[in-house]
N, C-alpha and C positions, 0 to 999 in steps of 0.2 A: 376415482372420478377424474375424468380431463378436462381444460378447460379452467377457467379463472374463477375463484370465487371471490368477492369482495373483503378486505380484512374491515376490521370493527370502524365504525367512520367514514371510511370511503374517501378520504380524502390524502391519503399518502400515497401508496400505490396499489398494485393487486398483487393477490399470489396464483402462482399457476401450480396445477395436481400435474405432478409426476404419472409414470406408469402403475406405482403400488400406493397410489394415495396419497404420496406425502409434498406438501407444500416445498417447492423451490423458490428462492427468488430467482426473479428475470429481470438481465439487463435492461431488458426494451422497457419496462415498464417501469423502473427509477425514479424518470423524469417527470411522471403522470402527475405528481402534486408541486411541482416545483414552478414559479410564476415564469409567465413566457419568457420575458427576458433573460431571465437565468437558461430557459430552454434557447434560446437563439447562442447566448452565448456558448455556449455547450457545444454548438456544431463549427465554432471558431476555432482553429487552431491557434491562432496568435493570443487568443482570449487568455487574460493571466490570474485566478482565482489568488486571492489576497495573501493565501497561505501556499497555492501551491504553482509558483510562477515556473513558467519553463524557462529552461529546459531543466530536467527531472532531478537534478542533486541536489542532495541534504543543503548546499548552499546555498538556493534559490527557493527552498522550500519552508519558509519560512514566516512567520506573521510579519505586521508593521508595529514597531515598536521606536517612533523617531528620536527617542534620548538613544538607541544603541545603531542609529541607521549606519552602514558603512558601506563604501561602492566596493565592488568588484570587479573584473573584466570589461570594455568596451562598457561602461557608466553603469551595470548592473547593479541594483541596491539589495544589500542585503541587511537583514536585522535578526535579532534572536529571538525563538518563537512565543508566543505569548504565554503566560505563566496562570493567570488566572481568569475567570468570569470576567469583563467589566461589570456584568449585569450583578454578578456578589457586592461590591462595593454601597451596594442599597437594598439589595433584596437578601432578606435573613435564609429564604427557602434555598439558592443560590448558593451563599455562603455554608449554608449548612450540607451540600453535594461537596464545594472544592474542601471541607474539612476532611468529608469522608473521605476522599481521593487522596488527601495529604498525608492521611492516617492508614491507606491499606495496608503495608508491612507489619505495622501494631498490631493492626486488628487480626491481620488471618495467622498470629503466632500467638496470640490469645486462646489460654488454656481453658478445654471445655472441661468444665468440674463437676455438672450433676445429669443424670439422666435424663431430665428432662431437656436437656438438650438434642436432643433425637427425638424426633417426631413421625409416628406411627403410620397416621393416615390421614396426614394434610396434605387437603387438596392443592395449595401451591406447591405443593413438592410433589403433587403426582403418587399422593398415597404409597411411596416408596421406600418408608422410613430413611429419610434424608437427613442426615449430620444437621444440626441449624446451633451452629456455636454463638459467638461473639460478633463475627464478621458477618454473618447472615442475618440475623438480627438484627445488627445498627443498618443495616443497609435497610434490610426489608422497614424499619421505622422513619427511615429518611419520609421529609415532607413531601408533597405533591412538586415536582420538578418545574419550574416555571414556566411552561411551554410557553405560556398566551404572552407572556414577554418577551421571549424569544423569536419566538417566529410571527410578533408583529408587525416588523415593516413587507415580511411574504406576502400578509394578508391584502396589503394594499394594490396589487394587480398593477406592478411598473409596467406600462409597455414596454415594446422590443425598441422603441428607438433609441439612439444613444443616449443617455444619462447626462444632464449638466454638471460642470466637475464639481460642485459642493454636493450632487446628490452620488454620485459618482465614491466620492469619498463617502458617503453615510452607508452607502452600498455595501463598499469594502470592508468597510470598521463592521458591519452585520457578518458577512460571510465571515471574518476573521472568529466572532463570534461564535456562529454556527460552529464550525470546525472546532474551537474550543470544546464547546459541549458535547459534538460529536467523541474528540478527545474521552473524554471526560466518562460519557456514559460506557463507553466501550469497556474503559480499564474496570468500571465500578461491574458491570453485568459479566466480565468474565473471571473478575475474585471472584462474584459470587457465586459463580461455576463450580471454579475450580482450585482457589484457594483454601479451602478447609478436606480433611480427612473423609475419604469414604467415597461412595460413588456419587457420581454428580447429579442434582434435580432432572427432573425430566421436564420441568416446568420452569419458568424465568417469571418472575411474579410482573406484576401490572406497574408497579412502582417502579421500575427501570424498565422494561420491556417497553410500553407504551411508549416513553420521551423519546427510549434509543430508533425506536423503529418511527420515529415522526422525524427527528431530528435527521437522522442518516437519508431518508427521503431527500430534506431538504438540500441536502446538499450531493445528494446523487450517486449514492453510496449505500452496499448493504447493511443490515444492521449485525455486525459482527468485526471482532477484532481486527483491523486490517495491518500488511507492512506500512503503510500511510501512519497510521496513529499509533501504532507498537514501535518505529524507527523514525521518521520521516518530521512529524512535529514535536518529536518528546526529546529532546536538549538545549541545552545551553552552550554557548560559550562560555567560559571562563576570564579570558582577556577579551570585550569585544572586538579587540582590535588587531588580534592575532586570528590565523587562519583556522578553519574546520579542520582540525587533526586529533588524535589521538595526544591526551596531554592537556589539551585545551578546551573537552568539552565533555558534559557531565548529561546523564538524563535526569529526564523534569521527574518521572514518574517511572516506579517498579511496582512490582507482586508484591515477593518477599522479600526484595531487598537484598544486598551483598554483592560485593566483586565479581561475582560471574556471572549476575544476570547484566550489571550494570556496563560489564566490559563487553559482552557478548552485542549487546545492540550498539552500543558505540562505535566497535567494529567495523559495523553495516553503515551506522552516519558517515562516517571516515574514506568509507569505498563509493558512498556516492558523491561525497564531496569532492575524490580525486575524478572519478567519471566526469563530474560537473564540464570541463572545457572540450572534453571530446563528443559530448552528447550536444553539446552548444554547438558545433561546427556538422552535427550531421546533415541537417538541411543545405547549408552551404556546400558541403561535397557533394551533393547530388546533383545541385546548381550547376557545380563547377563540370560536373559531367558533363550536361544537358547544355553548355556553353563549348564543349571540349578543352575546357581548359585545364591541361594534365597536371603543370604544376601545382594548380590549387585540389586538384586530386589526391597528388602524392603527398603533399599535405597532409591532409583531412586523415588518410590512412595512417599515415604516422604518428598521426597524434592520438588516431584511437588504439593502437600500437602500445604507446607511452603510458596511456591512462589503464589499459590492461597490467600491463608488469606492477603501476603503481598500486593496483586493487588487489593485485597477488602479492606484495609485498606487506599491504594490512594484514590481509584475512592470514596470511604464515603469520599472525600474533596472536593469534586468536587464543593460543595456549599459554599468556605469559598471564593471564587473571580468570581467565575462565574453563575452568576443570572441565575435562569429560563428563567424569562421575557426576559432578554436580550436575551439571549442564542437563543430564537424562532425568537425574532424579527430580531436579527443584527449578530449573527455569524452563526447560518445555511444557509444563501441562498448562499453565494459562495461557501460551498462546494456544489451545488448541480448538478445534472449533466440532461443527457436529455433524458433520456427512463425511463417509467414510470412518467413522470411530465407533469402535464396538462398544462404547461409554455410554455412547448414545445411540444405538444401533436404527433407531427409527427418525431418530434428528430432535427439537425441542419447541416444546410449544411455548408461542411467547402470549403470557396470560392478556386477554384484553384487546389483544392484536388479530389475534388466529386462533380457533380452535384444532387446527392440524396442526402438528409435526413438522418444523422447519427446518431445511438441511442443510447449511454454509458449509463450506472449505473455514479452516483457522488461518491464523496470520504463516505466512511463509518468503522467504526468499525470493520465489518466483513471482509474487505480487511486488519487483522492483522491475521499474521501467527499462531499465541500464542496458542490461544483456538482450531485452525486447528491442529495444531501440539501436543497437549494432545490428540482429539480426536484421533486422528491417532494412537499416539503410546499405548491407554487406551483402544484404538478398540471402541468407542463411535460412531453408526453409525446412521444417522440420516433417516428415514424409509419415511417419508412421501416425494412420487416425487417432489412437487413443489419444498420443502425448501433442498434435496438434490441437484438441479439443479441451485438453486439461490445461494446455497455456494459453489458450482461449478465455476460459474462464477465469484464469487468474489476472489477463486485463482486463475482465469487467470488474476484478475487484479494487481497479486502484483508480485513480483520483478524475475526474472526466477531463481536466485537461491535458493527464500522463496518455489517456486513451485516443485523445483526439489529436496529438501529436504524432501517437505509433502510428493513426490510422494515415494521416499527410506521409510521413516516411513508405508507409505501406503503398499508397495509391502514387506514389514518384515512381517504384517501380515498375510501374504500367506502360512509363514512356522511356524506349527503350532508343529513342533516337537524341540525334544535339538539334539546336535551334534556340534561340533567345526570346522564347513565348514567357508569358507570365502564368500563375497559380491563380485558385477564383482569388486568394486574397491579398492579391496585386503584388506576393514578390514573386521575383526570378523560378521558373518553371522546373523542377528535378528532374533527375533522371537515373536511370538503372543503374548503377556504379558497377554490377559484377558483370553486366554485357558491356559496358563502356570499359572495361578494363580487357574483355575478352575481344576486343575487338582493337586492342591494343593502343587505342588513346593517343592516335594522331601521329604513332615513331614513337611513343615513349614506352610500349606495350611492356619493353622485358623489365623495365625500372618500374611499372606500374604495378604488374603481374607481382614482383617480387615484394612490393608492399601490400599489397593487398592480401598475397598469401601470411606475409608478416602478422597482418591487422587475426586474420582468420583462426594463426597457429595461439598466438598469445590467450587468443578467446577459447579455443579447444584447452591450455594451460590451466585456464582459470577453470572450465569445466572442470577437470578433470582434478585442481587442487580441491573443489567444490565437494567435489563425490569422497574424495578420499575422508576430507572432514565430516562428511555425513557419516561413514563408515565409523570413525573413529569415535563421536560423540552420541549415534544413537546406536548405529546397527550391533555392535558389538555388545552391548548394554543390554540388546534388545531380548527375551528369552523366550517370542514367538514372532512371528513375519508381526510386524509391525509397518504400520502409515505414519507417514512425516504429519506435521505441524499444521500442513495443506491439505493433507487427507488422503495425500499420491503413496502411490508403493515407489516410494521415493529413491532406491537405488536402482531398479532398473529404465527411470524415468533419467535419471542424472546419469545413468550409462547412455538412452538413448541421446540427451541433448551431448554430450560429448562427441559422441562417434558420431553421430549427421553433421557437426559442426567440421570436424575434422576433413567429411568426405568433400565438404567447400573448397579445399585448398584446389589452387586451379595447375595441372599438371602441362607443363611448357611443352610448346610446339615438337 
């Protein structure tokens, strides 16, 4: 079947049939239940969503939490991300989700003891005799998820005009909300995947499948594990008062728990967090182009320069707590998702939502902004259709204000000249950075050339540290061709994004 069919309610989004029947989600249609205002802001790039303010690092990605508020850079506020419901604090139903969530390590190492723990021919498991232990149990008994609390102030239809700051604020503390629970449902639907023994449901019962796939509407996002809420809002600080580093910050939430899942995403907090100044300056070096002004050029590159070597200097840790072995066996399969996995070779019906077969990419690497947004402002374009289509769809999977950021980086490059015209949203005008370098930037062209090839090589380094580490932690493990986390044939993908990146470097007169 082509074409949309309506999901149960009709009021979150649509699905659309693929070529063999099976339900995709589509970006375009995200937005469809989400109140205008939220739609207007969405096509903002300055727009800063409560939890996910730009520009794209772990530092800035953050809840409001004003007992831990600390500034950062040019007066940027940063706080550590929120840790539970407010809506639990009164509602038992609530309270009784962030218990489960508190509890998933207990529950999925919880020993199944009697046969009747395997279930023949239930229909929420797709008549597949599916494992249903301890963890899939307390889950599937959890109470009705509080939607109608939730997403009450949605129902109220804000207009798009700007918000008064008291309503402004009630806005904010909601969406910090949303995201919470998005949090929330994500980790609890993919224990239930994939934290117990055996092959995984073919079906995501109505008790979580329904809230996840209302909630992620709401905030404009698929309903599946993403690097947003597997990396992005799942830590702490430890000292608020010390920096996002390795040392200093712990995750909110694991699977199974232990040193190498917990080291393994902190990792990743660690590398956005050092990204964070050079991702903050990419708009301004565009600027500085589209003004000709080289100095603040050679800048801009240097600094994305800096923030590469520091991201290759985390990720070379990655083996002082987090094993290979382990890594293959015990902390990849919850992130994994269900298109392209022979787990789920048809995708998963989510009960309540869809009667079809739904097929997501799982959480991955590529769903970070970081490297999207060098390309973008570097002009780094990636040539071969498959893998420009597959990093396509990994920024529809991240946050709408990560996506509406790349898309401003992306449409600077269109003007390839200088001049001091404005953007629609009244700053300073970008412009091409790899033509304004190629055209040598006023007499600065060989000092310009040579950082910017700088900026290019260090990003081909981290590539290429990138692949070696996939090698190491899955392919080698692996004892048939295997797909990444994202559902890509992941080493010829991370062969292609190294070598395009590398053919960027610009070769002198």
């Amino acid at each position: 079947m082509h074409g949309r069919q309506p999901m149960a309610g009709a009021t979150v989004h649509d699905l659309a049939h693929g070529p063999r029947g099976v339900a995709h989600w589509q970006s375009d249609v995200w937005f469809v239940a989400m109140p205008r205002q939220q739609q207007h802001r969405q096509q903002s790039p300055s727009y800063r969503l409560p939890l996910i303010a730009l520009p794209l690092s772990a530092a800035s990605c953050q809840a409001r939490i004003p007992a831990a508020r600390k500034h950062g850079p040019e007066g940027q506020t940063w706080a550590n991300p929120g840790l539970r419901l407010v809506l639990s604090r009164h509602n038992d139903a609530a309270a009784a989700w962030e218990a489960a969530l508190a509890e998933l390590p207990k529950l999925a190492v919880a020993v199944q003891s009697t046969s009747t723990d395997v279930v023949s021919s239930s229909i929420s498991n797709g008549g597949s005799g599916v494992s249903k232990g301890v963890l899939r149990r307390t889950l599937e008994a959890l109470p009705p998820f509080p939607l109608g609390q939730l997403l009450l102030l949605d129902s109220a239809g804000h207009s798009s005009a700007a918000p008064a700051h008291g309503e402004q604020q009630q806005q904010d503390d909601h969406g910090e909300e949303l995201w919470r629970a998005y949090l929330l449902l994500s980790f609890l639907a993919h224990a239930y995947m994939w934290c117990e023994p055996g092959p995984p449901p073919a079906v995501l019962p109505a008790v979580l499948a329904v809230p996840w796939a209302r909630v992620a509407a709401a905030v404009g996002m698929p309903p599946i594990l993403t690097y947003a809420t597997y990396n992005l809002y799942n830590w702490r600080r430890l000292d608020p008062s010390a920096p996002v580093r390795l040392g200093n910050i712990v995750c909110l939430h694991n699977f199974l728990g232990g040193p190498d899942e917990e080291w393994f995403r902190l990792v990743h907090v660690d590398i956005e967090a050092r990204a964070g100044p050079a991702v903050a300056g990419l708009a301004r070096l565009q600027q500085a182009a589209a003004q000709d002004d080289a100095p603040s050029v050679l800048a801009g590159l240097r600094g994305v320069s800096s923030a590469l070597r520091e991201m290759q200097g985390t990720l070379s840790r990655m083996g002082e707590k987090c094993d290979p072995y382990i890594y293959y066996q015990r902390v990849r399969t919850p992130m994994s998702g269900w298109r392209n996995n022979p787990d789920l070779p048809q995708g998963l019906i989510y009960e309540g939502v869809s009667d079809q077969p739904v097929q997501l990419y799982g959480e991955t690497g590529a769903q970070s902004s970081v490297l999207h947004a060098f390309d973008a402002a570097l002009g780094v374009q990636h040539e071969q259709v498959w893998l420009r289509d597959y990093l396509g769809t990994m920024v529809a999977h991240m946050p709408p204000p990560h996506r509406a950021f790349l898309a401003a980086l992306a449409a600077a490059n269109s003007n390839t000249g200088t001049g001091t015209g404005t953007a629609g949203s009244g700053q300073p005008a970008g412009a091409n950075v790899r033509t304004y370098v190629l055209g040598a930037g006023g007499g600065a062209g060989g000092e310009l050339r040579d950082a910017y090839n700088e900026a290019v090589a260090e990003m081909e380094k981290f590539r290429s540290q990138h692949k070696a580490f996939a090698y190491n932690y899955i392919a080698k493990w692996a004892k048939r061709e295997t797909t990444g986390t994202g559902g890509s044939d992941f080493m010829p993908a991370l062969a292609g994004y190294r070598d395009t990146t590398q053919k960027h470097l610009l070769v002198p007169p």
